[in-house]
MIDREN-558865 format. One record per atom (N, C-alpha, C): residue number from 0; x, y, z; atom name; residue in three letters. Coordinates in steps of 0.2 Angstrom, whole numbers, padded with zeros to 4 digits. Layout:
N
<r k="NUM" east="X" north="Y" up="Z" a="CA" r="ALA"/>
...
This chain:
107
<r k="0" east="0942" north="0101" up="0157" a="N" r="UNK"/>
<r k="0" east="0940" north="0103" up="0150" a="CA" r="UNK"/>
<r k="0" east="0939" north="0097" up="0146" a="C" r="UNK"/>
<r k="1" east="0933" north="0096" up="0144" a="N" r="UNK"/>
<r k="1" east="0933" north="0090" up="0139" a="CA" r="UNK"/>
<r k="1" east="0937" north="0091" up="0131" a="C" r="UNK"/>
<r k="2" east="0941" north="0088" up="0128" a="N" r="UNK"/>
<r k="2" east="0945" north="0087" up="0124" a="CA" r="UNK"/>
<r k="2" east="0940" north="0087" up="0117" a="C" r="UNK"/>
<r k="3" east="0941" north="0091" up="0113" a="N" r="UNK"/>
<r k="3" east="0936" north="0089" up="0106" a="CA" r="UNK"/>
<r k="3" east="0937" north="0085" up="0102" a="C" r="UNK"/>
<r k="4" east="0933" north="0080" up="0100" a="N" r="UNK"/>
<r k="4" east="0936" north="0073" up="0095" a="CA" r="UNK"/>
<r k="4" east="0937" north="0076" up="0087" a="C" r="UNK"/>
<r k="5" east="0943" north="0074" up="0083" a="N" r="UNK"/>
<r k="5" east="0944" north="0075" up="0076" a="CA" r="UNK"/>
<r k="5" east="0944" north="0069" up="0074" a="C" r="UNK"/>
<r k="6" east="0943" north="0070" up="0066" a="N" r="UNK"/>
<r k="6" east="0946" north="0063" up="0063" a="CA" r="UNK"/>
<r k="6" east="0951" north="0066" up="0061" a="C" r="UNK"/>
<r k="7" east="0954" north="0059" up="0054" a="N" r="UNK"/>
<r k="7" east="0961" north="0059" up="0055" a="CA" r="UNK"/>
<r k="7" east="0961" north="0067" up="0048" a="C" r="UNK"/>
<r k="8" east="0957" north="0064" up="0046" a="N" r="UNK"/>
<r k="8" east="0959" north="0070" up="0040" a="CA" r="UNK"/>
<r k="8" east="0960" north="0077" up="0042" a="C" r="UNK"/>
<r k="9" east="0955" north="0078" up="0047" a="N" r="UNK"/>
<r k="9" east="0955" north="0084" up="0051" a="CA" r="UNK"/>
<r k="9" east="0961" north="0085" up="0055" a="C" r="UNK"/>
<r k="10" east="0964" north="0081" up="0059" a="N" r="UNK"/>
<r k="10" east="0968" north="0081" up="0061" a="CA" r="UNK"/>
<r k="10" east="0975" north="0083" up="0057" a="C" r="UNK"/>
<r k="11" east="0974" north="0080" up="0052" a="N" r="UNK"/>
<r k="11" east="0979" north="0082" up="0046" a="CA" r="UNK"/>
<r k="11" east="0979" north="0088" up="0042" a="C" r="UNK"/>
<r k="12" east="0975" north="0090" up="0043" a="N" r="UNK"/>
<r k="12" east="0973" north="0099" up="0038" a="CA" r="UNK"/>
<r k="12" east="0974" north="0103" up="0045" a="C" r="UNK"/>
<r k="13" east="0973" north="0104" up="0052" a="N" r="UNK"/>
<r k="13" east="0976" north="0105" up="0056" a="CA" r="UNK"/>
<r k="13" east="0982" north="0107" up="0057" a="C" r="UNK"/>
<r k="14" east="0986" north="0102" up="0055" a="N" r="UNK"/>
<r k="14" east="0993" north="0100" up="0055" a="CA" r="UNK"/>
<r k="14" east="0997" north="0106" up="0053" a="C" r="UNK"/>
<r k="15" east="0996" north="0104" up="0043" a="N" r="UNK"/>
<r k="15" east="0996" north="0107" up="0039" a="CA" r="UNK"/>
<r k="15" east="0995" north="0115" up="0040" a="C" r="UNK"/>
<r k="16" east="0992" north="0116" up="0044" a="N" r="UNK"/>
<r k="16" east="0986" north="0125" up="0045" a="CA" r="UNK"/>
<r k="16" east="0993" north="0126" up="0048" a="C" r="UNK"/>
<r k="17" east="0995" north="0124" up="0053" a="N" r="UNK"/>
<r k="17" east="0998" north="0124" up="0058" a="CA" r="UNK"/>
<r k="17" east="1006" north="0126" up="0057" a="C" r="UNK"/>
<r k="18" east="1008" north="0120" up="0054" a="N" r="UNK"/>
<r k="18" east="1016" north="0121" up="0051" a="CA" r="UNK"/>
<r k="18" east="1017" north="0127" up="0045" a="C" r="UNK"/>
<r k="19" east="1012" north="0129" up="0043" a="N" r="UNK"/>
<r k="19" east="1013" north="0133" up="0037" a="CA" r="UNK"/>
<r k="19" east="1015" north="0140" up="0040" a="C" r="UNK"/>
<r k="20" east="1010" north="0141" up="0046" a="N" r="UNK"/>
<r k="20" east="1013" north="0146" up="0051" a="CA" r="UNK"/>
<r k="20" east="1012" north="0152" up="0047" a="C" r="UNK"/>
<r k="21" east="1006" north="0155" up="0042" a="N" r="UNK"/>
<r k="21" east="1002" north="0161" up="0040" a="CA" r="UNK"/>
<r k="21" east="0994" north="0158" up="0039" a="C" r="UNK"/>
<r k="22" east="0991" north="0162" up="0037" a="N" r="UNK"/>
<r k="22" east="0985" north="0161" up="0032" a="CA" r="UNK"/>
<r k="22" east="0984" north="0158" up="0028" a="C" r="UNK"/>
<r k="23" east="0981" north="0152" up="0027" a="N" r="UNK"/>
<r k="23" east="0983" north="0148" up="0020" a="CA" r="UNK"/>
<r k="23" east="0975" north="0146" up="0019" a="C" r="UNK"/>
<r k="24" east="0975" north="0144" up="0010" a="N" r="UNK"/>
<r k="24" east="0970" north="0143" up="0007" a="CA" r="UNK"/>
<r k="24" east="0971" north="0134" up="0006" a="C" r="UNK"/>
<r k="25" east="0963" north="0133" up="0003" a="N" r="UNK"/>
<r k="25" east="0963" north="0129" up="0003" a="CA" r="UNK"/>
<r k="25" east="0966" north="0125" up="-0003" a="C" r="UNK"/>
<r k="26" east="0967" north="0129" up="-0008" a="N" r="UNK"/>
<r k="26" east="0972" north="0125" up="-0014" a="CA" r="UNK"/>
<r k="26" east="0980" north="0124" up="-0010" a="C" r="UNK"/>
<r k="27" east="0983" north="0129" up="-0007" a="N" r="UNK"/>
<r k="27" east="0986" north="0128" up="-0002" a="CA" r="UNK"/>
<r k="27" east="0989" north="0122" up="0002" a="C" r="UNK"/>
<r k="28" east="0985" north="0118" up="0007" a="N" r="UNK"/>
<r k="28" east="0982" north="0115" up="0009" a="CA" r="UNK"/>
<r k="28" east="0982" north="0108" up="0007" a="C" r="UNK"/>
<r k="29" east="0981" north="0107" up="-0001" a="N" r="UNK"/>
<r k="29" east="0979" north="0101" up="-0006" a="CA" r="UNK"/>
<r k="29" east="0985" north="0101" up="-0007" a="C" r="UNK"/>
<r k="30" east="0992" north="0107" up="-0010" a="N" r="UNK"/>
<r k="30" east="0995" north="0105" up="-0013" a="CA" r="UNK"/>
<r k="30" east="1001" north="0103" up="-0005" a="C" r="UNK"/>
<r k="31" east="1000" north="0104" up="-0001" a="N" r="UNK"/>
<r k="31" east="1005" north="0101" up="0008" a="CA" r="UNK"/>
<r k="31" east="1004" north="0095" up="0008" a="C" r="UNK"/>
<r k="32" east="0998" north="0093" up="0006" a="N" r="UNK"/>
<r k="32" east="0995" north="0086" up="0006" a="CA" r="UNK"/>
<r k="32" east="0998" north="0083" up="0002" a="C" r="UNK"/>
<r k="33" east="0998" north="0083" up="-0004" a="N" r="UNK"/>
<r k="33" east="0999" north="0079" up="-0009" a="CA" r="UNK"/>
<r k="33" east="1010" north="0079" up="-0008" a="C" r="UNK"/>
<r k="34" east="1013" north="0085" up="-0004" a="N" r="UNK"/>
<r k="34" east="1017" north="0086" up="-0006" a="CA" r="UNK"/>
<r k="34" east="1020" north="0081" up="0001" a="C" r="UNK"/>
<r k="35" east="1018" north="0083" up="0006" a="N" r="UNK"/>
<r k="35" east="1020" north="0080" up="0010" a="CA" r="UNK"/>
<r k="35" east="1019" north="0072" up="0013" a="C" r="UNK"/>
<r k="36" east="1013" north="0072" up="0012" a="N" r="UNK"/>
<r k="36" east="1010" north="0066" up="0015" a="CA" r="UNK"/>
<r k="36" east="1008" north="0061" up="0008" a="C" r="UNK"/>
<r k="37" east="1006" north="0062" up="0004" a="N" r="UNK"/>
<r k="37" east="1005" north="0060" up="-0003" a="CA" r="UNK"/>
<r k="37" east="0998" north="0058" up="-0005" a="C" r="UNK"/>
<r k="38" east="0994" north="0063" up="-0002" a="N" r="UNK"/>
<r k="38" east="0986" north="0062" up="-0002" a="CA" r="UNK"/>
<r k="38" east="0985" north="0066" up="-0005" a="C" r="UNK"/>
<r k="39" east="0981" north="0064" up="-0012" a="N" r="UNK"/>
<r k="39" east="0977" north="0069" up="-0014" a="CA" r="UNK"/>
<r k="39" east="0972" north="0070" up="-0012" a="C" r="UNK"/>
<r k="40" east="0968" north="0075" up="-0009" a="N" r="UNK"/>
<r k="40" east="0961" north="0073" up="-0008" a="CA" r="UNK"/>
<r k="40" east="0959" north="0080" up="-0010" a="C" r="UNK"/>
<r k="41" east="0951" north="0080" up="-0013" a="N" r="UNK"/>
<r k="41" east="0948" north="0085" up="-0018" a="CA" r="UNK"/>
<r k="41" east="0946" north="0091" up="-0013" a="C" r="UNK"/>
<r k="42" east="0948" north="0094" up="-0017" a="N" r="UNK"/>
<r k="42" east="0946" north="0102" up="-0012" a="CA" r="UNK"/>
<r k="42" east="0940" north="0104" up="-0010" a="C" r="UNK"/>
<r k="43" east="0935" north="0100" up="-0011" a="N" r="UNK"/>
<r k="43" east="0926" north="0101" up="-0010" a="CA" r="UNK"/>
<r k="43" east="0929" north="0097" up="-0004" a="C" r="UNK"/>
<r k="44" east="0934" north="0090" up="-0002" a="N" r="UNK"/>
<r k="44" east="0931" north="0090" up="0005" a="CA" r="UNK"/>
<r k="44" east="0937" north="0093" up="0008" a="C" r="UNK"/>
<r k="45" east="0943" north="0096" up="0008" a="N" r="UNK"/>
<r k="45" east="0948" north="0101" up="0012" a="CA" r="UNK"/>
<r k="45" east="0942" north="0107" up="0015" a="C" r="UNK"/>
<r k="46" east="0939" north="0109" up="0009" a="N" r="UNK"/>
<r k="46" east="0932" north="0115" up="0011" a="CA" r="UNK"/>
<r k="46" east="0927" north="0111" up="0018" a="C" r="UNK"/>
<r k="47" east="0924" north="0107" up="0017" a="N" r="UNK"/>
<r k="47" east="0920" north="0104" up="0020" a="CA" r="UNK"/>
<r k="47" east="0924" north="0103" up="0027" a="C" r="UNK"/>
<r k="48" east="0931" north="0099" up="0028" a="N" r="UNK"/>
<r k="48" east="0934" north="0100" up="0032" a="CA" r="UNK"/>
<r k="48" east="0936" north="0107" up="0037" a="C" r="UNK"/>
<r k="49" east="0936" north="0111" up="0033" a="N" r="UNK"/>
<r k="49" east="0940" north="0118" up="0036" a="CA" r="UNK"/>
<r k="49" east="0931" north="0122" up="0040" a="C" r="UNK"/>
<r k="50" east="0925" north="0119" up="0037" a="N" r="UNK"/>
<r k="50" east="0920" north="0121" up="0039" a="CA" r="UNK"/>
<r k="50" east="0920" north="0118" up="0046" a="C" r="UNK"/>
<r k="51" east="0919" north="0114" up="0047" a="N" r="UNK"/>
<r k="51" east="0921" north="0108" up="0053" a="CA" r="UNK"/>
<r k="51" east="0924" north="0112" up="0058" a="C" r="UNK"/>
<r k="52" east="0931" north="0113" up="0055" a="N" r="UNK"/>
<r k="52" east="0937" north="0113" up="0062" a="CA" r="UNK"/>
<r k="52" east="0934" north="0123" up="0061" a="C" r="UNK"/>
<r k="53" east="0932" north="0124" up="0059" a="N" r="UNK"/>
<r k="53" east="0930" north="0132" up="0062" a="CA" r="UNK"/>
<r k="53" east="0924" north="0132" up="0064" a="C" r="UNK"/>
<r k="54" east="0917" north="0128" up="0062" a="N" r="UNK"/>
<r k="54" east="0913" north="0129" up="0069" a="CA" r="UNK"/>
<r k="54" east="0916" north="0125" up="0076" a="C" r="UNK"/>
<r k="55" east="0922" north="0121" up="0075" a="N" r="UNK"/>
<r k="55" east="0923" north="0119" up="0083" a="CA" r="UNK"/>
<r k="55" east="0929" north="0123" up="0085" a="C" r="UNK"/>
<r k="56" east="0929" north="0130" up="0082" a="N" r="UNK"/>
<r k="56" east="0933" north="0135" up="0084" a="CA" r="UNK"/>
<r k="56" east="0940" north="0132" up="0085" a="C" r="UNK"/>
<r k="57" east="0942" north="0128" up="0080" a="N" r="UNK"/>
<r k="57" east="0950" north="0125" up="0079" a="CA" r="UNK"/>
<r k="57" east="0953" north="0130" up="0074" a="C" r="UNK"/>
<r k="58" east="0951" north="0134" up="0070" a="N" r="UNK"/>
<r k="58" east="0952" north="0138" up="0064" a="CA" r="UNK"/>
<r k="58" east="0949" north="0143" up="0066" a="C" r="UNK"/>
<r k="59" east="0954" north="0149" up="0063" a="N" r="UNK"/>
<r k="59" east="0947" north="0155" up="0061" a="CA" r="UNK"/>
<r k="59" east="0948" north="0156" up="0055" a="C" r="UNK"/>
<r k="60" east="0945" north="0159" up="0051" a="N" r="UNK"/>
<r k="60" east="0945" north="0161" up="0041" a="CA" r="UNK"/>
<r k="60" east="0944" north="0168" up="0042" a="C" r="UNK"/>
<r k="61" east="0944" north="0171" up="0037" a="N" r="UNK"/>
<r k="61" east="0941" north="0178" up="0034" a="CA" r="UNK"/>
<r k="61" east="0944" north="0177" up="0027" a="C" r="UNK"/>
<r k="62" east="0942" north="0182" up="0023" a="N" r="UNK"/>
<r k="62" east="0940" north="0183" up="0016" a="CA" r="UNK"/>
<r k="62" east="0945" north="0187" up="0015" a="C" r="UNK"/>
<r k="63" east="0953" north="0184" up="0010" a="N" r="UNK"/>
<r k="63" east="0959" north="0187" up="0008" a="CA" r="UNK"/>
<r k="63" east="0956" north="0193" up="0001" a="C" r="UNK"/>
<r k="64" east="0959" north="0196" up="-0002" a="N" r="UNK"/>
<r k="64" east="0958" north="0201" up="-0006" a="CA" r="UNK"/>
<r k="64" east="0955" north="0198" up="-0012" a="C" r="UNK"/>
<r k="65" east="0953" north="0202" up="-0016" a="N" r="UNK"/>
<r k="65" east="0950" north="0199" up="-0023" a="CA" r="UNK"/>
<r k="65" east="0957" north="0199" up="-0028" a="C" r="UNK"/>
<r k="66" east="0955" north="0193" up="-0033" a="N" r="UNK"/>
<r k="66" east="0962" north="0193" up="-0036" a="CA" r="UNK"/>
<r k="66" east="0958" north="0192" up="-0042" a="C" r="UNK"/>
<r k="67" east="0960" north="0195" up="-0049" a="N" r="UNK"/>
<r k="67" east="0960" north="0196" up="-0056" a="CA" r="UNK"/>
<r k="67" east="0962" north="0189" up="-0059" a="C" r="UNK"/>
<r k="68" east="0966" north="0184" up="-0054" a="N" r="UNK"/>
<r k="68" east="0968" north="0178" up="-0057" a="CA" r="UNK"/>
<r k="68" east="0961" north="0172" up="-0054" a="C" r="UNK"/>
<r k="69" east="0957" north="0174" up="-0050" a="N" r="UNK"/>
<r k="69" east="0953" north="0171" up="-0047" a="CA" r="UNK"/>
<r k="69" east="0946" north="0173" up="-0051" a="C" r="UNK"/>
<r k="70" east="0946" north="0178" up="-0056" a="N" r="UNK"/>
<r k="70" east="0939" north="0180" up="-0060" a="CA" r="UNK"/>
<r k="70" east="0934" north="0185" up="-0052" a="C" r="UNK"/>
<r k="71" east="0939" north="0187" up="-0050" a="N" r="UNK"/>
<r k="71" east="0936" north="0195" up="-0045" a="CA" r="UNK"/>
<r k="71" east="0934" north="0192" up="-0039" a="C" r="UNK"/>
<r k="72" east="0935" north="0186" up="-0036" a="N" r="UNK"/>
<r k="72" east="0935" north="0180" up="-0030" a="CA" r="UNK"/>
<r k="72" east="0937" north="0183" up="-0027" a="C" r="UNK"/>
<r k="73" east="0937" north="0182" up="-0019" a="N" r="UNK"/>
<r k="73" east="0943" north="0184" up="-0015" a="CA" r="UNK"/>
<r k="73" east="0945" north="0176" up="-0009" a="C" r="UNK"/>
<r k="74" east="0949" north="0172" up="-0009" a="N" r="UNK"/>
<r k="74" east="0951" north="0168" up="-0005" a="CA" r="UNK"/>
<r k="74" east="0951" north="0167" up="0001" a="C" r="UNK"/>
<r k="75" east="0946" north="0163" up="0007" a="N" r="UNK"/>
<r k="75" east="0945" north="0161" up="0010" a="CA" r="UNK"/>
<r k="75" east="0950" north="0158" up="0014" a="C" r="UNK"/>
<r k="76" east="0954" north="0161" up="0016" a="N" r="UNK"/>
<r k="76" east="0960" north="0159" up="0023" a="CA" r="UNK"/>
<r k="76" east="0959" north="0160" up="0030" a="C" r="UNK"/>
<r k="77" east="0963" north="0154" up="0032" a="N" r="UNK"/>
<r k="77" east="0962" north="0150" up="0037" a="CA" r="UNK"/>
<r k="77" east="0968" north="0150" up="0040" a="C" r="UNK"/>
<r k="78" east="0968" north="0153" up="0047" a="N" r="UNK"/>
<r k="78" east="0973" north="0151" up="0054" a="CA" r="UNK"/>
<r k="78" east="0970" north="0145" up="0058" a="C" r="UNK"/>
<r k="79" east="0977" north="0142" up="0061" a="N" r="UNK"/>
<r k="79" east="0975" north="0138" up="0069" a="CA" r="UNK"/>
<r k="79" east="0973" north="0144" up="0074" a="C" r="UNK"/>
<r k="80" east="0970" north="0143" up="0077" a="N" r="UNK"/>
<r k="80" east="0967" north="0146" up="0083" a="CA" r="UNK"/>
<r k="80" east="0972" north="0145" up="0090" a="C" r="UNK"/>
<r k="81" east="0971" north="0147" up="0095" a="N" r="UNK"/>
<r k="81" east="0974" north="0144" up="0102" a="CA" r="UNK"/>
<r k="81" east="0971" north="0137" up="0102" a="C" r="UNK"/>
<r k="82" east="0965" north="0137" up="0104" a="N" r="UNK"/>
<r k="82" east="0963" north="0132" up="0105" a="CA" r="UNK"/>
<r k="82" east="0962" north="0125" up="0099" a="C" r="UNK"/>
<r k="83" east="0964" north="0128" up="0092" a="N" r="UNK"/>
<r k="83" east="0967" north="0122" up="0088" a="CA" r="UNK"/>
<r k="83" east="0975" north="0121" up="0088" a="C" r="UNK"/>
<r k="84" east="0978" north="0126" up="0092" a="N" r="UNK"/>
<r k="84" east="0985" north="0122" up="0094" a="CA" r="UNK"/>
<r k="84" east="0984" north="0119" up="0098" a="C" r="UNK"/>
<r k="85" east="0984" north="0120" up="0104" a="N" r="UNK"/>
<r k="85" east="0980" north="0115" up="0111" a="CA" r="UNK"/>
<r k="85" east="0980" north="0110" up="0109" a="C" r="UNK"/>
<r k="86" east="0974" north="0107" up="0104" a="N" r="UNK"/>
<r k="86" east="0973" north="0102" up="0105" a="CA" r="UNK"/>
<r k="86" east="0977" north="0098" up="0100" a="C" r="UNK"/>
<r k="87" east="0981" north="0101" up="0094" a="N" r="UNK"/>
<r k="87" east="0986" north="0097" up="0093" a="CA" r="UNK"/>
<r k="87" east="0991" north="0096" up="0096" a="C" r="UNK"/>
<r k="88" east="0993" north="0099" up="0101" a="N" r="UNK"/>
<r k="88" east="0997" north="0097" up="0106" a="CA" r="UNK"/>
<r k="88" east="0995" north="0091" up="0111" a="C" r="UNK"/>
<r k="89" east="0988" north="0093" up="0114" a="N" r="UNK"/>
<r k="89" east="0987" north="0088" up="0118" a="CA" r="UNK"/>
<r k="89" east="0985" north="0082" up="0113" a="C" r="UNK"/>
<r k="90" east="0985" north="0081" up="0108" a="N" r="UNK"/>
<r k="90" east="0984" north="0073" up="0104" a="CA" r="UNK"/>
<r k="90" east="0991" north="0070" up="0104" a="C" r="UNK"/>
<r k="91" east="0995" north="0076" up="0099" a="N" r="UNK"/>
<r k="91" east="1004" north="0069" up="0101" a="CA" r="UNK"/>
<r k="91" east="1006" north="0070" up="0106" a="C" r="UNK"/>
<r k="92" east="1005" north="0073" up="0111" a="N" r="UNK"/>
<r k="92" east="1007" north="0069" up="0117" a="CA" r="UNK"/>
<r k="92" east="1001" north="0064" up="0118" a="C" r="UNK"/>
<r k="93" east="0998" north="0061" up="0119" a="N" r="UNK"/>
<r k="93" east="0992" north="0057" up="0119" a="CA" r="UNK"/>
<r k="93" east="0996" north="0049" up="0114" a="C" r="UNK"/>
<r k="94" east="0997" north="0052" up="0108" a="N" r="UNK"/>
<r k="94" east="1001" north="0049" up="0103" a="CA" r="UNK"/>
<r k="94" east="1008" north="0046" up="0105" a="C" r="UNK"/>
<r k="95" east="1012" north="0050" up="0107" a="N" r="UNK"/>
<r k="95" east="1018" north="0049" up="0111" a="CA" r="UNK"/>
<r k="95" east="1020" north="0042" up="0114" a="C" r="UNK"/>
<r k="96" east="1012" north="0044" up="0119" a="N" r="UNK"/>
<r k="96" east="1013" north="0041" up="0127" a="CA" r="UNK"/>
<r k="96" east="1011" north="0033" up="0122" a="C" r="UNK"/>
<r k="97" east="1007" north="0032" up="0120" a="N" r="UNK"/>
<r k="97" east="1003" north="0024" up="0117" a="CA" r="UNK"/>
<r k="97" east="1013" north="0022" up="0112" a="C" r="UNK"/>
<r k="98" east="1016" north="0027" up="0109" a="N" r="UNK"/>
<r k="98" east="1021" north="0026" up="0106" a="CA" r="UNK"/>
<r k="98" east="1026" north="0022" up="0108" a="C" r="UNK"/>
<r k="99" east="1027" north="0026" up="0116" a="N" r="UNK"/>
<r k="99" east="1033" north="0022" up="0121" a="CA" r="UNK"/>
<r k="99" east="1032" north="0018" up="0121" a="C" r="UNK"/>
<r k="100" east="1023" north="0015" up="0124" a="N" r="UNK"/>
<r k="100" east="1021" north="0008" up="0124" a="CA" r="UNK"/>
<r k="100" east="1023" north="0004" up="0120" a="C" r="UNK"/>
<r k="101" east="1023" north="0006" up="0115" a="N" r="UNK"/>
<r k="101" east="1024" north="0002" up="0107" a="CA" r="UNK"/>
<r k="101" east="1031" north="0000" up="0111" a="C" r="UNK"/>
<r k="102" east="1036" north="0005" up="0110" a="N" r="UNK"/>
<r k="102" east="1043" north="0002" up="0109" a="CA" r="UNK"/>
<r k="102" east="1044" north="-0002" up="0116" a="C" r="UNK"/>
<r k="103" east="1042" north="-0002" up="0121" a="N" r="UNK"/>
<r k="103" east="1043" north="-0004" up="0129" a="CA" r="UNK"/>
<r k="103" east="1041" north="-0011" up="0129" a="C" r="UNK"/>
<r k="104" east="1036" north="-0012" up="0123" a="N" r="UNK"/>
<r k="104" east="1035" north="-0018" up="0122" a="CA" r="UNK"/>
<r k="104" east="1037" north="-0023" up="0119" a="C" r="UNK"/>
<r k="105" east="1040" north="-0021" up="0113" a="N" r="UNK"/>
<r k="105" east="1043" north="-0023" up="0108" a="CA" r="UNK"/>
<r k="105" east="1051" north="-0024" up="0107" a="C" r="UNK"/>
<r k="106" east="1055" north="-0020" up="0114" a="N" r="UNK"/>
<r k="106" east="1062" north="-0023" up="0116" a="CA" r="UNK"/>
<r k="106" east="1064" north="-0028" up="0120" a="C" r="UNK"/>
C-alpha cells in the first residue's frame, strides 16, 4: 500500500483531529494550535487544510446543527478516519525509528 504524503501543518491538524477524540470545528482546531503547540495560523487556511486531508480520505466532515450564535450557520465537523489514523501511526513510528538514530549517534 503506498503511504500518502502530508505536510507538516497537515500533519498537525491531524493530530489535533485526532487527540480531541470527537467531532471538532475549525475554530476548535485554531484554538489546540495556539494552545498547544503555539501557532496561530488563520482559519481560511485550517479550512483549506481540512479540505485537503478529506479529499485524501484522512478526515470525514458533515454539517453540525444550525446555531443562533453562528447567525443560523451550521458547523462543519470533522473526524479522523481509519485510514487518517493509519497514517499517523505509520509516520511516528517512521519518526521514532530516524529518532533512535539520532540518540545511537550522539552517546
Amino acid at each position: 500500500m503506498r503511504m500518502i504524503s502530508i505536510g507538516e501543518l497537515e500533519e498537525l491538524i491531524l493530530l489535533v483531529i485526532g487527540a480531541l477524540k470527537y467531532s471538532v470545528y475549525a475554530q476548535s482546531i485554531q484554538e489546540e494550535l495556539f494552545s498547544h503547540a503555539k501557532r496561530k495560523i488563520d482559519i481560511t487556511a485550517i479550512h483549506t487544510v481540512l479540505r485537503r486531508l478529506e479529499i485524501k480520505g484522512l478526515i470525514h466532515s458533515e454539517l453540525g446543527g444550525i446555531s443562533k450564535v453562528r447567525g443560523g450557520r451550521s458547523k462543519r465537523l470533522v473526524k479522523l478516519t481509519t485510514e487518517g489514523r493509519t497514517l499517523l501511526d505509520q509516520t511516528i513510528l517512521i519518526k521514532m525509528e530516524f529518532y533512535k538514530r539520532i540518540l545511537n549517534n550522539h552517546s
